[in-house]
N, C-alpha and C positions, 0 to 999 in steps of 0.2 A: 329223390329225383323225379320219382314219379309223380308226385302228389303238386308239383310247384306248378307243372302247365295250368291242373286243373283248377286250382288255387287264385291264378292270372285271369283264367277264364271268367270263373264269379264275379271276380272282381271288378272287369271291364264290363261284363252283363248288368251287374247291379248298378253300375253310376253311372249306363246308357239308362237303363228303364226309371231310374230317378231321376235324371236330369229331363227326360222324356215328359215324364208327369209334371215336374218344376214348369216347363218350360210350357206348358198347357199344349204340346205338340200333338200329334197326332203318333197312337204307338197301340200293335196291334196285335198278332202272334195267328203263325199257320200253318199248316201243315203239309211241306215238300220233301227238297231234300231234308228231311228227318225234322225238325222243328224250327219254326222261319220266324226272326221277329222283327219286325218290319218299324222304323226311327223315323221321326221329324219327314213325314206326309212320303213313305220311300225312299227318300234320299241316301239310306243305309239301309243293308241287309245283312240280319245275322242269322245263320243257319247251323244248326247243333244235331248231331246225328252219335250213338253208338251202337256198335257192331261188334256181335263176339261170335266164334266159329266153336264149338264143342266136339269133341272128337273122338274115337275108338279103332285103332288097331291093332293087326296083330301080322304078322311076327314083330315087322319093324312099322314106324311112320313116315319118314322120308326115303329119300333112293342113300343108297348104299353107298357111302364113300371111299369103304376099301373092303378088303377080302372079308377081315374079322363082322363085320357088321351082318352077314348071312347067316351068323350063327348067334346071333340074338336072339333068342326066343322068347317072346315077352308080349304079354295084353296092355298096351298103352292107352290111358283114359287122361283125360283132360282139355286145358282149351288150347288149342292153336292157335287162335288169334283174337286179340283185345284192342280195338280200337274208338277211339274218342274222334269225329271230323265238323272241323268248323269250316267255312265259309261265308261266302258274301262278297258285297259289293261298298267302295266308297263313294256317294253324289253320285256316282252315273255305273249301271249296271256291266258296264266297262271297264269300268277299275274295278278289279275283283282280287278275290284271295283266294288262297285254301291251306287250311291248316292241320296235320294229321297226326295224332303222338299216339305212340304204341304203349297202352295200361300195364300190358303183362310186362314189357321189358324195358319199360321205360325211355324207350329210343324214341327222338327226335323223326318222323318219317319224313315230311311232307313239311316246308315251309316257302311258298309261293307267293308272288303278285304279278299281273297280270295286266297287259295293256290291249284290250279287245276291241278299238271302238273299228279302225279298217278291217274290214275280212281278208285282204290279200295283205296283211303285213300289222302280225301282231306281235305283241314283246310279252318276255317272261321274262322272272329273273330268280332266284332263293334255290331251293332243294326240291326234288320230284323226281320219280321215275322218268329216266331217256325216255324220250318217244323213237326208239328203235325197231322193236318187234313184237308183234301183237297180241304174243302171249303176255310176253311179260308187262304191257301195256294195260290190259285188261286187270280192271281190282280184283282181288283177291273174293269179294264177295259177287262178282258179277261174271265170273267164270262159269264154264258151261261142267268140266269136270270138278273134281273133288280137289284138286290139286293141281299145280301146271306138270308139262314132260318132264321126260327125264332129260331132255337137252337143253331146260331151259337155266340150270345153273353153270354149266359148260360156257353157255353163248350169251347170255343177258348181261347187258353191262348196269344194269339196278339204278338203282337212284345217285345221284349226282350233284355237285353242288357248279350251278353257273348261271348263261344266260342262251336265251334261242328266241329267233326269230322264226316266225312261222306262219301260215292261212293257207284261202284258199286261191288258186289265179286261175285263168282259163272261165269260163263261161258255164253256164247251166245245161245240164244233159250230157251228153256225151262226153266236153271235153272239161269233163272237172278235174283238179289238180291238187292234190294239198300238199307244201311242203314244210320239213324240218330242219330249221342249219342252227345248229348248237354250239357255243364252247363250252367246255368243265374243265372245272380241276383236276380233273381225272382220276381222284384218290376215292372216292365213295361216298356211303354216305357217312355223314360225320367225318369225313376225312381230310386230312390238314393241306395246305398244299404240299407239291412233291418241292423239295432241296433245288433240285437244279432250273426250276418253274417250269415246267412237262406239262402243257397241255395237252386234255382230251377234244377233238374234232369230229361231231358228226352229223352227217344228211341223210336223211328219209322222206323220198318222194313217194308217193302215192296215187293212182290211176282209178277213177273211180268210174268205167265204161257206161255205168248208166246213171251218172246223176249222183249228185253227194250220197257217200256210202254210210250206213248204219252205222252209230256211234259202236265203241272198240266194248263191245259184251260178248259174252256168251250165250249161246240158246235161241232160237227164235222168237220169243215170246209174244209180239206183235203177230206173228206168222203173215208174216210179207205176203201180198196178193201179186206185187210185183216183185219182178225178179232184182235185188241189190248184191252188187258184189265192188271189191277192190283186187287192186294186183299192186304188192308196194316193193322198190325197190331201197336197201340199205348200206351205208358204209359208216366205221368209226376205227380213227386211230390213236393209238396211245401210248405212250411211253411212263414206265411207273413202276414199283417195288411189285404189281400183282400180277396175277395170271387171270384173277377171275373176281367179281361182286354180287353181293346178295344184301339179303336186309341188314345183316351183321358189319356189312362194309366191306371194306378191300381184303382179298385172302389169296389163295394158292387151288388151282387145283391138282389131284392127285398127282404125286410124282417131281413134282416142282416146289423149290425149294424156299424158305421167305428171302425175301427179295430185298436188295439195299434202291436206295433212291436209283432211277434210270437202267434198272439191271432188264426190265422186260417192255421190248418193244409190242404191241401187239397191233395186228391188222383185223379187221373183221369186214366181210358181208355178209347183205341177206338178202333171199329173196321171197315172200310172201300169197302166199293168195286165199281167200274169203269169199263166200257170199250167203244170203238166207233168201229160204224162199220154200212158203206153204208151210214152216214147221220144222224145212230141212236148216242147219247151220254147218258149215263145211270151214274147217281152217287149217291152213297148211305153211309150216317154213323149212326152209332151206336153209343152213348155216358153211360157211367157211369160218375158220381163224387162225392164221399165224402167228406162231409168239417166235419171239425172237431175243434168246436169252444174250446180253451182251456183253456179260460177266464171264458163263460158260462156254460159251461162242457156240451154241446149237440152235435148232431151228428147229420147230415142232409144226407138221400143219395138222388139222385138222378139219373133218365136216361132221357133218349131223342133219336131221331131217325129224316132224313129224308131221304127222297128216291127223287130223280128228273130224267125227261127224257125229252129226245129233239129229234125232229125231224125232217129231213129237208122236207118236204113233194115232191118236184116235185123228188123226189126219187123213189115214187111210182106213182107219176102222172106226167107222164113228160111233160105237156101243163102249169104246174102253174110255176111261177118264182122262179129260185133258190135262189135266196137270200134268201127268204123267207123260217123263221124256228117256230115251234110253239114246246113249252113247258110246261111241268104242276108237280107243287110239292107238297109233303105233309110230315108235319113233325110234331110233338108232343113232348111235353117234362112233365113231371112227377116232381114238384120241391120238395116234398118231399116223396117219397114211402113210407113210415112208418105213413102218416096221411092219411085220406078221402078227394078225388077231390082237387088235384093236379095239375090235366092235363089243357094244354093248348094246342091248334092244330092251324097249320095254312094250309089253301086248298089254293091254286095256280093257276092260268095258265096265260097265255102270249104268247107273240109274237116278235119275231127279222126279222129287216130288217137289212142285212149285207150291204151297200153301199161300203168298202174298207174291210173286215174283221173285226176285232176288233179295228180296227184304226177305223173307223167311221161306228156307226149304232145306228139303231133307235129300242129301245124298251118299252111294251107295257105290264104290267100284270094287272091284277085283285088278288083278293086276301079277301078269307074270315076267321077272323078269331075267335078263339072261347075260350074262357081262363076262367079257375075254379077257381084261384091261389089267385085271389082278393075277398078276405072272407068279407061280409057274401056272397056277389054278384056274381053273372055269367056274365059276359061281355061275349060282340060278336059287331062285325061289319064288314062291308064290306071296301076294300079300292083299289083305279084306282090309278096308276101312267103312266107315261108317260116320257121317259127320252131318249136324243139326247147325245153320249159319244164319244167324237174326239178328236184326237191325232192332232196334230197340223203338225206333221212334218211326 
């Protein structure tokens, strides 16, 4: 399964660059998003990039999904993440694509096209992460931490298969706007439709008080001379066998049971806020979600929060090296409000070495964390990673 995208890919590349040559076109090759090859005088763009994240932890690697997993004790080496992304445009830099397959696991991520030519009303349609919230929003390689929160598989509703309308309205400066209205199948990614046909619904507005806000990364790396920030507000509703999504697809979270077609109502908002400026990157969400089991006729709400901030330091010292950025987060989440100790926190900090940007660096956190959720017990522990993330091209 894995070998077939890349196999498609040659394929479609070799009889563009020969019909290319056949055709006495014009046919060029550059260097952007990650390797750009440029058809018949522009008219088509094909852009090829890979990205692998290499990794070392210890005790565990991800957060904790139930009590037993505290008592792993173990030095984890290997890659976290393997990814192949294509791109480009058809005749007009407005029709676009993006194509993303996962090497390591073989999964389908990312299958898009794209209608950009109005700013205030543009069309998607295939598979891609919800433009929800701006953690989960943000790639994986262009994050400012080593990893997202601990709230972000609680509350992200992942990738998706549908369509959204979306731009920017309102004016230049103060009153920019950019909105999101989606439908999905609501089942995940790779996921079938639901039996009873249960759509997913959802809006994310966005307030950008001073002028189009900084594309969705991490870090400041430009270090803003101007001050850029957003404030976004979110909602999504669903009905569907899951409680929760990731890159794996539709699942459960802790305590909830797998689900039959229509069993779990869910509600969510969010609310967000961001800005950079000098070096500083500051990002912050808010989560609500009610499930609403209708099988077992219960109702679970829940919240969660985190706040993160980054820093480039020789901003303020200008003898230490710029590359060098230090970070520190915290974030809790509440899994049921209507019962006693609940909470689960995770404390933060870390360190980035930019070598190329986000195309190649090196980073470093620590992490304590501390969780109520696994009844009778109170877990906590501490955990080190260590992670090397390059773009190939």
């Amino acid at each position: 399964m894995t070998n077939k995208p890349l196999i498609i890919i040659g394929f479609i590349l070799c009889s563009l660059v020969t019909f290319a040559q056949k055709e006495q076109k014009e046919f060029y090759i550059t260097k952007g998003k990650g390797y750009e090859f440029h058809f018949f005088n522009d008219t088509y763009l094909l852009q090829i990039d890979f990205r692998g994240q290499f990794r070392a932890s210890y005790p565990y690697d991800s957060f904790p999904v139930d009590g037993e997993d505290f008592n792993d004790y173990e030095t984890e080496l290997g890659i976290s993440r393997a990814r192949i992304k294509i791109g480009g445009y058809v005749l007009k830099p407005y029709y676009n694509f993006y194509f993303e397959q996962d090497i390591r696991g073989g999964n389908l991520l990312d299958f898009r096209a794209q209608l950009e030519k109005l700013p205030y009303l543009k069309l998607r349609v295939g598979q891609w992460k919800a433009r929800y919230s701006r953690e989960r929003i943000i790639s994986s390689g262009k994050q400012e931490g080593l990893e997202r929160s601990l709230i972000n598989s609680v509350f992200t509703i992942d990738r998706q298969q549908g369509i959204s309308l979306y731009g920017d309205i309102g004016k230049e400066g103060s009153q920019d706007i950019q909105y999101w209205a989606s439908v999905f199948m609501g089942t995940g990614r790779g996921g079938n439709p639901d039996q009873d046909n249960h759509l997913m619904y959802m809006l994310r507005l966005q307030y950008n008080p001073i002028g189009k806000a900084d594309a969705f990364t991490g870090s400041d790396l430009k270090r803003h001379q101007k001050f850029t920030s957003s404030i976004a507000i979110a909602g999504v509703t669903n009905t569907s066998p899951y409680t929760s999504f990731s890159t794996r697809g539709g699942g459960q979270l802790y305590g909830f049971e797998p689900g039959i077609s229509g069993q779990y109502k869910v509600d969510q908002a969010m609310f967000e806020t961001a800005f950079k400026y000098k070096g500083i990157a500051w990002q912050q969400e808010f989560h609500y979600k009610k499930i609403n089991d209708q099988v077992n006729l219960t109702i679970t709400e829940m919240i969660g929060n985190y706040f993160q901030l980054g820093y480039f330091l020789n901003e303020s010292f200008s003898k230490l090296p710029p590359q060098f950025e230090v970070f520190s987060r915290f974030a809790f989440y509440d899994a049921n409000i209507h019962s006693i100790d609940n909470m689960n926190y995770e404390y933060t900090i870390g360190c980035n070495w930019f070598f190329k940007g986000h195309k190649n660096k090196l980073t470093f956190d620590y992490s304590y964390l501390d969780y109520h959720q696994f009844h009778p017990n109170v877990y906590a522990g501490n955990r080190f990673r260590l992670q090397w993330d390059v773009s190939i091209f």
